[in-house]
Backbone as CSV, one residue per row, in Angstrom:
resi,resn,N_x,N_y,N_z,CA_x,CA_y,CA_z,C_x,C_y,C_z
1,UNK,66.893,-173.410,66.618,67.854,-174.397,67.033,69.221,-173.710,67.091
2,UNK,69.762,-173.980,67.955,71.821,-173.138,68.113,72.064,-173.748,67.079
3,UNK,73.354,-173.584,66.648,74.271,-174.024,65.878,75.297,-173.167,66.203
4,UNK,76.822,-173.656,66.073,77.488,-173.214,66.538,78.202,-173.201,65.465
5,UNK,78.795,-172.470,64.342,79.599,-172.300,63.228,81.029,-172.481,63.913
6,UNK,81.889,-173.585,64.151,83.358,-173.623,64.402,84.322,-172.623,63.265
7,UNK,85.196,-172.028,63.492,85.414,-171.610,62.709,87.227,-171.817,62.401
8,UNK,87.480,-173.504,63.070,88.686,-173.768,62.834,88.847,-174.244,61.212
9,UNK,89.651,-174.608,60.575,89.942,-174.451,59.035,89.502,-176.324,58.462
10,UNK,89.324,-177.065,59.577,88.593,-178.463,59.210,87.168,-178.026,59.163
11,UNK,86.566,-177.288,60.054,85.012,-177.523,60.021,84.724,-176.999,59.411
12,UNK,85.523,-175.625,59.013,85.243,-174.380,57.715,84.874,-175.297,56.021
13,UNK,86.401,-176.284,56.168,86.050,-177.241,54.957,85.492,-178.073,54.907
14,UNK,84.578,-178.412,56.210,83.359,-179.690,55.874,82.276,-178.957,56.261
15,UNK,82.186,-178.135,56.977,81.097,-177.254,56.555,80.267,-177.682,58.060
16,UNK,81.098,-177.687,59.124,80.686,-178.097,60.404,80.361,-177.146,61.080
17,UNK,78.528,-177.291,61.621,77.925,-176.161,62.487,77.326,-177.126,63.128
18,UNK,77.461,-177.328,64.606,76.977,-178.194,65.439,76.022,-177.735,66.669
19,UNK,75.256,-178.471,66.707,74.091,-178.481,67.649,74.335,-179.818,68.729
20,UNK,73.401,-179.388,69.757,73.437,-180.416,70.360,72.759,-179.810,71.430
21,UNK,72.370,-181.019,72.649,71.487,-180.680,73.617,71.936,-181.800,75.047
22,UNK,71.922,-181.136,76.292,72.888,-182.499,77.233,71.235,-183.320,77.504
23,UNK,70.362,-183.092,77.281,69.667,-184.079,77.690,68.987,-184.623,76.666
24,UNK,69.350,-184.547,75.335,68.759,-185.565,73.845,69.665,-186.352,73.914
25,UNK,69.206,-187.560,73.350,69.583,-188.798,72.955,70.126,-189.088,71.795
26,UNK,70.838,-189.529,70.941,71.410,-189.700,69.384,71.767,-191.118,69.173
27,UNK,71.166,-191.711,68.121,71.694,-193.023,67.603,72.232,-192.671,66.398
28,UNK,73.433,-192.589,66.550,74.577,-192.938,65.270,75.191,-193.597,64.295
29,UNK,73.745,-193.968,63.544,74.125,-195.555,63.342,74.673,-195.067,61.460
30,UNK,75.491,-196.167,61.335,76.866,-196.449,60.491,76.118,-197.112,59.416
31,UNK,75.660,-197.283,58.425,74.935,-198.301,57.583,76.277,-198.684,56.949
32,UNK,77.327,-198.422,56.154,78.139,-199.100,55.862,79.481,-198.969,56.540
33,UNK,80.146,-199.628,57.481,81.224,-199.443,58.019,82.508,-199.119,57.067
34,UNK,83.041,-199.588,56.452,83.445,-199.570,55.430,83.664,-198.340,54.468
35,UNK,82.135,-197.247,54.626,82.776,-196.071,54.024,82.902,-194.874,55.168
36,UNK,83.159,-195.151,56.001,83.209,-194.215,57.407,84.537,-194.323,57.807
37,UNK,84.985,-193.532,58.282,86.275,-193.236,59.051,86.224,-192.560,60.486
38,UNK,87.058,-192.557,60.939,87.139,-191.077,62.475,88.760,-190.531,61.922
39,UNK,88.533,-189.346,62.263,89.355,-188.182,62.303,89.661,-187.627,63.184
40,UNK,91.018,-187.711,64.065,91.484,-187.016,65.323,92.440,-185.717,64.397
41,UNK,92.273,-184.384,65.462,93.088,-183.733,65.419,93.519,-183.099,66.604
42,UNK,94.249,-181.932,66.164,94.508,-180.866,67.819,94.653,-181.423,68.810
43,UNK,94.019,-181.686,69.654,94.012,-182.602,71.179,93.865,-183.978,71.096
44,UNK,93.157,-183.849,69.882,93.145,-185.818,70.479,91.648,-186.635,71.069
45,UNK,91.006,-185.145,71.495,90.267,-185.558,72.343,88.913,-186.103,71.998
46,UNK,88.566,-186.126,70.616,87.100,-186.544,69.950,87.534,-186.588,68.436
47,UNK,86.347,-187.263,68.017,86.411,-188.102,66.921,85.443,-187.535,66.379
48,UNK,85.675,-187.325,64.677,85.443,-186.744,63.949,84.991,-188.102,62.744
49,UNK,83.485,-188.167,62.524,83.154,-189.088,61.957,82.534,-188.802,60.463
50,UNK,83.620,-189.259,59.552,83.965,-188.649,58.291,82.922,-189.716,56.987
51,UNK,82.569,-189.259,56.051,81.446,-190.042,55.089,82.828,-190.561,53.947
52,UNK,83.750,-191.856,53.786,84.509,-191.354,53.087,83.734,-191.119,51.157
53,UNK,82.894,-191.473,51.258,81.726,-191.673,49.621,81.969,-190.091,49.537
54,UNK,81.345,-189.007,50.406,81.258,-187.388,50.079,81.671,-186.817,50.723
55,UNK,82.845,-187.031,51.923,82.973,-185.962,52.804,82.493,-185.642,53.727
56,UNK,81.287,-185.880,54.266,80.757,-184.893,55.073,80.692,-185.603,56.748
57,UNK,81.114,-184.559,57.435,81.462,-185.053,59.118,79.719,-184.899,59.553
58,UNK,79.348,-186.019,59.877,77.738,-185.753,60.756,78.112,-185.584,61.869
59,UNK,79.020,-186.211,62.601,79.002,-185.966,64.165,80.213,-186.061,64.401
60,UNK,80.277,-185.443,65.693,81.605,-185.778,66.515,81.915,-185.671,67.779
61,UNK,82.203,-187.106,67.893,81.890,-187.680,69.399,83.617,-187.818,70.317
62,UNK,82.932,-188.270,71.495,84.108,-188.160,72.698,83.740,-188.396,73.963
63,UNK,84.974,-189.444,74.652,84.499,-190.158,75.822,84.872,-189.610,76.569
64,UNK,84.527,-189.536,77.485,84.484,-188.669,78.950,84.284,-190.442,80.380
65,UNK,84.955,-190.359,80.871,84.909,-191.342,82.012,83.683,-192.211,81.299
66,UNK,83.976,-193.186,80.102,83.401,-194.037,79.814,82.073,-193.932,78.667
67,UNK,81.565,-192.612,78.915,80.560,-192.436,78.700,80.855,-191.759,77.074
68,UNK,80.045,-191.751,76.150,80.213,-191.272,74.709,79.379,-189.648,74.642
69,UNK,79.603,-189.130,74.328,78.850,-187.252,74.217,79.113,-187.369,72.783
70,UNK,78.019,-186.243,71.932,78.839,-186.017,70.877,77.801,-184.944,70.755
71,UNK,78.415,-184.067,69.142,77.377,-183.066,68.834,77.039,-183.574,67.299
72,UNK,76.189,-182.734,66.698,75.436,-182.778,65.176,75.843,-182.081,64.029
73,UNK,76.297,-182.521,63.096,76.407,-181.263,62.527,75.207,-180.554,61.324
74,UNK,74.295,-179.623,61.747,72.948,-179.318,61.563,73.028,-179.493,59.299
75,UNK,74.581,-179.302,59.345,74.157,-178.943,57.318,74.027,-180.542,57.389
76,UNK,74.006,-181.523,57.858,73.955,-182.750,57.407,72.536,-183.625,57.699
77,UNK,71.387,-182.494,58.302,70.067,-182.902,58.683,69.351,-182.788,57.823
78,UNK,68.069,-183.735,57.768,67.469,-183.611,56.149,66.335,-182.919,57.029
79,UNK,65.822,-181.891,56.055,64.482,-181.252,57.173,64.443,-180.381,57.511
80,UNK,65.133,-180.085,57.600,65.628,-178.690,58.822,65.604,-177.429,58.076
81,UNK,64.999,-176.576,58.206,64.445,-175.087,57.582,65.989,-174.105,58.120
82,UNK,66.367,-174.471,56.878,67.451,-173.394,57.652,67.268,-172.056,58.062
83,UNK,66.229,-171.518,58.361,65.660,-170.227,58.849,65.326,-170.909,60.689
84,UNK,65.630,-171.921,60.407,65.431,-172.262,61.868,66.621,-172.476,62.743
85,UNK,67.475,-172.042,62.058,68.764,-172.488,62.771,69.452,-170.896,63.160
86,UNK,69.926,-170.847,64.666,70.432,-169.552,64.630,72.152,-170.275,64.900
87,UNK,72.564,-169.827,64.203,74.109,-169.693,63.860,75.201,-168.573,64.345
88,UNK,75.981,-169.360,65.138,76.687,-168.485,65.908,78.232,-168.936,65.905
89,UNK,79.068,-167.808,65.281,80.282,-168.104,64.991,80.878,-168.677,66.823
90,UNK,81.775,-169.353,66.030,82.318,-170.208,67.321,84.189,-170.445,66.992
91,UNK,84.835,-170.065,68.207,85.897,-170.206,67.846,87.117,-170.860,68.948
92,UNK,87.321,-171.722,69.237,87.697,-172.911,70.723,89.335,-172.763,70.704
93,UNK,90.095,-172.174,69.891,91.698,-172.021,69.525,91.988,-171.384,71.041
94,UNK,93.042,-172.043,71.385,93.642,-171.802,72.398,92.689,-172.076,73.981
95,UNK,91.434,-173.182,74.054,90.804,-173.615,74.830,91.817,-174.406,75.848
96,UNK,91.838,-174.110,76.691,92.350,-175.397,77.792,91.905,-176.944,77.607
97,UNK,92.616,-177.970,77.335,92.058,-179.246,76.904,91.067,-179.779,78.930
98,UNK,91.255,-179.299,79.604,90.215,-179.247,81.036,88.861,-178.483,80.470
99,UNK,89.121,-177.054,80.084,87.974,-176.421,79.758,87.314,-177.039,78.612
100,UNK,88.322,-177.452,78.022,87.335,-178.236,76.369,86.632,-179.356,77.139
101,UNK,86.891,-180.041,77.582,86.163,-181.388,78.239,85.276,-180.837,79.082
102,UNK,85.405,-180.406,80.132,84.375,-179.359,80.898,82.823,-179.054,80.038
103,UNK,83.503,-178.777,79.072,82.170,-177.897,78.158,81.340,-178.800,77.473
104,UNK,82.188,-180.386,76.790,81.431,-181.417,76.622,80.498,-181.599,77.413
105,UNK,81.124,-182.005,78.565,80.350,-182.830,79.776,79.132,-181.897,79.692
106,UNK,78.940,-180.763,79.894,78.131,-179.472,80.150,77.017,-179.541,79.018
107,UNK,77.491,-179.587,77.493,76.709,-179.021,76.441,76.340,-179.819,75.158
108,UNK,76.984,-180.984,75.447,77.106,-182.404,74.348,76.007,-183.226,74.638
109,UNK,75.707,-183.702,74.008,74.263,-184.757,73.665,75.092,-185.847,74.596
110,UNK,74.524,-186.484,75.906,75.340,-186.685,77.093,74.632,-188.700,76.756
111,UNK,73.809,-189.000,75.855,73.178,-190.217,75.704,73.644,-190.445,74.303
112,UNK,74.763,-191.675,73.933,75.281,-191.733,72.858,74.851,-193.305,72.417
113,UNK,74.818,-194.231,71.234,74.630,-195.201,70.922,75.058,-194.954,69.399
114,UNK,76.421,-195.968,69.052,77.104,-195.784,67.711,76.393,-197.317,67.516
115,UNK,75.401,-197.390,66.354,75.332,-198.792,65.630,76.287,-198.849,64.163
116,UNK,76.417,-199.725,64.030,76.876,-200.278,62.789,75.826,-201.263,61.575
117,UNK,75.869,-200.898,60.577,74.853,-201.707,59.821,73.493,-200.839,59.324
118,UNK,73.002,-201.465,58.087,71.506,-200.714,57.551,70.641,-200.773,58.569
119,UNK,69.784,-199.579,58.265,68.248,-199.494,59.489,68.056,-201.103,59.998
């Protein structure tokens, strides 16, 4: 599985390595609204969806002409053999906010659905 190790100084401290695929699907669902937040930084341009109970960012999503994209972040999957993950430093500083969106549209899980509430 990719993973992409960000290596800006937020994802470094939540420990954000993201995957994703443009033609998988993701339901994002929220069981307690209440301890969740979003987190904008830098551009503005996506949301950073924060656990406030432990910290930890699972995803982070962003609209594009209506539509929701987002990626995964793989340390927050239960399951997952971390020998299965190839990890690849990643570093977006000084991206064009055109080219950053560009690359969504391109490489982001392109089928989004945020629920709210237990299973």
């Amino acid at each position: 599985m990719p993973a992409r190790a960000c290596g800006c100084s937020f994802c470094t401290k939540h420990g954000g390595v993201w995957t994703s695929h443009p033609a998988a699907r993701l339901v994002l669902r929220i069981a307690d609204p209440a301890e969740a937040t979003r987190y904008r930084f830098g551009t503005g341009t996506a949301d950073f969806h924060v656990c406030r109970a432990c910290g930890a960012v699972p995803a982070v999503t962003c609209v594009l002409d209506g539509r929701t994209y987002a990626v995964v972040n793989v340390n927050c999957l239960e399951g997952v053999d971390p020998a299965t993950l190839h990890r690849v430093p990643t570093d977006f500083e000084g991206e064009a906010v055109a080219d950053r969106l560009a690359r969504r549209r391109a490489r982001w899980i392109a089928e989004v659905m945020i629920e709210a509430g237990p299973d």
